[in-house]
N, C-alpha and C positions, 0 to 999 in steps of 0.2 A: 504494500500500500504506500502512496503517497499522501500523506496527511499536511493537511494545513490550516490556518486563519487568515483572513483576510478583514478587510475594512478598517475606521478609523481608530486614532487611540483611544482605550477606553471602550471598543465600541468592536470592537473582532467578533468573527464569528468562524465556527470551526468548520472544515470541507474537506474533502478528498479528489484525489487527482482521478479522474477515470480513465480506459486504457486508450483512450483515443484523444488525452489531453484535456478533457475538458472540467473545469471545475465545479462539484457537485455538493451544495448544501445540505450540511450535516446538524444545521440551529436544529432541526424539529424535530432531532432523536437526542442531543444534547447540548447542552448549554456552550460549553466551549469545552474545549481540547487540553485539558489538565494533566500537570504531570501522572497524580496518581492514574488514569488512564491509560499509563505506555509500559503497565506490566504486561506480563503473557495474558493472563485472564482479559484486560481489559484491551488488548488487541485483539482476542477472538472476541469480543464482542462487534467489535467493529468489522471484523474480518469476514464476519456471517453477515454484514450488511453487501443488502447487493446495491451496486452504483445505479445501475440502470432506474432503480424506485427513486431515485435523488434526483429535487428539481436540479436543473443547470443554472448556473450560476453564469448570465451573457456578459456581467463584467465584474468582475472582482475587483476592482479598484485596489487601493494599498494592500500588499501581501507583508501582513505581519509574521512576528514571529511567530516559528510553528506550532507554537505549545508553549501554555501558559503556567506559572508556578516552580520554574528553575531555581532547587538549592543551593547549589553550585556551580561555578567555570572553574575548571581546574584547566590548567594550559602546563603545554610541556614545551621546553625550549631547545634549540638547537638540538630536532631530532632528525635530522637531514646531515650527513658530513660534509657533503658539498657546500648546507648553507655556515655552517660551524667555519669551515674556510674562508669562507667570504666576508664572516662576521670577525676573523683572526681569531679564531676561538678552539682552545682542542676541543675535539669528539668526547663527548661526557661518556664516561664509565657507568654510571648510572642515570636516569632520565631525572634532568631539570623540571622541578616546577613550582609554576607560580599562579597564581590567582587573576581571572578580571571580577570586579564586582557586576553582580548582575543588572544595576545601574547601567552599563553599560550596550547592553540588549537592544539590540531596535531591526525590524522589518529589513530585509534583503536589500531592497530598493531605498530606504529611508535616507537621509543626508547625512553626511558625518561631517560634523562637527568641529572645527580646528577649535583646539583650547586655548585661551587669553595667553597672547604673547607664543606663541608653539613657531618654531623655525623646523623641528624635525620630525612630520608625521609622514611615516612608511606604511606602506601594505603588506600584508603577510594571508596568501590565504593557504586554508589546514581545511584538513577534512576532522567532522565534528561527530563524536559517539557520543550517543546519546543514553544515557543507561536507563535498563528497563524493570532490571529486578534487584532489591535490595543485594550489595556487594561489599562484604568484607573479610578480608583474608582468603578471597578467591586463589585458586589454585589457574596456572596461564590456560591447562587444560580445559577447564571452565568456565572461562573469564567470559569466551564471547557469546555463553547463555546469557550472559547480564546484560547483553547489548539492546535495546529498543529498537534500534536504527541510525541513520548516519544520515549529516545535515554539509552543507558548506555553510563555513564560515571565515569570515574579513577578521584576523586577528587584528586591529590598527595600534600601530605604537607610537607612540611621541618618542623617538630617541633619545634628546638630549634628557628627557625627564629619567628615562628609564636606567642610562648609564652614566650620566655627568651629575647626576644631583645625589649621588650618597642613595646609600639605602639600598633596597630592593628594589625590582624591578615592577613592582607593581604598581608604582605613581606615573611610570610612564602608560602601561594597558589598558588604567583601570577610567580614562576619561569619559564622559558621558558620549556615547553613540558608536565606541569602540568597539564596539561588538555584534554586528551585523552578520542574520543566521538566516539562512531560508536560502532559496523558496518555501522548500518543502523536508517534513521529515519522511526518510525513505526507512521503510521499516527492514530491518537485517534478512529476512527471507529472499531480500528481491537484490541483493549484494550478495552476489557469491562468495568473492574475495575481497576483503575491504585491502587487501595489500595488492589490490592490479587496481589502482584507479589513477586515471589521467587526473591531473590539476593544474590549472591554470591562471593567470591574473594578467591584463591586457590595464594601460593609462595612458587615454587619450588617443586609446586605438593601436599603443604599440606592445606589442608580449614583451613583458619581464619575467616573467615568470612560467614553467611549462617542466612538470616535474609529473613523476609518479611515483605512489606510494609505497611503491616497492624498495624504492632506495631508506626508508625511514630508518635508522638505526636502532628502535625499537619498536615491533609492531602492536597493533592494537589490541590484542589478548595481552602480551607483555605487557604492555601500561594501564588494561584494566588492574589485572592482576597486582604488579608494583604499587597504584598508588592505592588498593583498597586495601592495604597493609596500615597506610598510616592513617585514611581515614577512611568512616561507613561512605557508601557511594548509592545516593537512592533514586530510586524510579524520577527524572526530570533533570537531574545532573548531564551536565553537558560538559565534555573532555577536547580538549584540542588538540591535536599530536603533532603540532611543528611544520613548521612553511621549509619548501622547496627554494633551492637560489633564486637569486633576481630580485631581490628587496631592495628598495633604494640606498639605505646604508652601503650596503656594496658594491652600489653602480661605481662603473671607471668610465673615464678617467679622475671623476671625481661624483661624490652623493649626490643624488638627485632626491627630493622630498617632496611631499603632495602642496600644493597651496589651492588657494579659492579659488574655484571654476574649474579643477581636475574632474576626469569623468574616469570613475574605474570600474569593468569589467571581469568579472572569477566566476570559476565554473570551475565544475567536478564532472565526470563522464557519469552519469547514470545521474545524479543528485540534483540539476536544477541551475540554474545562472544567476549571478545577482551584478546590480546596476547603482552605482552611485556615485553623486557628483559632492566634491570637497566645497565647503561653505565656513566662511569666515565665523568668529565666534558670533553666538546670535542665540540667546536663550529661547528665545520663540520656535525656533525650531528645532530644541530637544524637546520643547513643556508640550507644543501642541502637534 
């Protein structure tokens, strides 16, 4: 299945992708598309609906996030060696991670945001697991029953916050609109291999990015499994497993950074496309 929300904020409503693309309304079997929902139990329920009874939905307007009620963004970093290169970074021994706050959440297509004073915001896009059944101290064997499904997602980082200002890396991730998820949630059934997936990220029409998840230095069962050691991981948790080269910290001959009026383009092969244009700082369009 491909699962989603659409419409304004505040005001989403939850649908399903049908197999000939078309979006079908799911308001008048449920309210909306809640984490607790993306266990096994409550994906057969959904799984027994047939599309075909669902009105169509002839415009969907804003495609929100896919699913409402996310405990967590756990992000992992430098899980790519080529991009750990690029970033002069060695190859971690163990998988990095760090946190965005859920704050940072917004629709596929939504604007992102430059924050007050920012010279260094990059793109990073990762393929996103979305966990489906309560996960703690899963075995790797395991790990990928916990899975719900896989989403794209826009890691956006402010560099200079993330590595010049002391601390952790979390002040740079964690800005409001940093974290752009969708179209759609693709439920694990319909992903063979989450480690053969094409990824992509195009700004202003040119590819920086064009990687596959095969290169990840650790794969998606291995990072469920690692991080539900250090903490529970439950049905709506959303994981990011590391962007492919081509970030602009890395671009040569020297970094290139997003500013107002960029338009960027990422995709995953089987997960959906997302669209967004860079916008100066401007509270109005994170509030509304």
């Amino acid at each position: 299945m491909k699962l989603l929300r659409h419409g304004p904020k505040g005001h989403e409503k939850p649908a399903l992708l049908d197999a000939q693309g078309r979006v079908r309304d799911l308001s008048g079997l449920i309210t909306d598309l809640r984490a607790d929902m993306l266990t096994p139990e409550g994906l057969a329920v959904l799984r027994a609906i047939d599309p075909a009874q669902l009105p169509i939905v002839a415009d969907p307007g804003r495609m929100a996030p896919p699913w409402s009620g996310m405990g967590k963004f756990v992000c992992v970093g430098l899980n790519y060696a080529d991009h750990a290169a690029e970033s002069n970074l060695p190859v971690p021994a163990e998988p990095v991670l760090f946190t965005k706050h859920t704050s940072t959440v917004v629709g596929c297509n939504d604007p992102v945001v430059l924050p007050q004073g920012s010279v260094k915001t990059d793109w990073e896009v990762e393929l996103g697991v979305v966990i489906g059944a309560k996960a703690r101290y899963v075995s790797e064997a395991d790990a990928l029953a916990h899975v719900a499904g896989y989403c794209v997602v826009n890691d956006v980082s402010e560099r200079e916050y993330q590595i010049e200002r002391g601390g952790t890396w979390d002040k740079g991730k964690g800005c409001d609109t940093f974290g752009p998820i969708g179209p759609w949630l693709v439920t694990a059934d319909e992903v063979a291999d989450p480690q053969q997936l094409r990824l992509w990220l195009e700004v202003n029409g040119h590819r920086h990015q064009d990687g596959s998840t095969r290169t990840m230095v650790f794969g998606v069962a291995h990072l469920v499994s690692y991080i539900s050691r250090f903490m529970t991981l439950y049905p709506g948790d959303l994981i990011t497993t590391g962007t492919p080269p081509g970030v602009g910290m890395g671009h040569k001959p020297q970094p290139l950074f997003l500013k107002p009026g960029d338009k960027m383009r990422l995709g995953i092969d089987g997960l959906g496309e997302q669209n967004q244009t860079v916008h100066a700082w401007d509270p109005a369009l994170i509030d509304n």
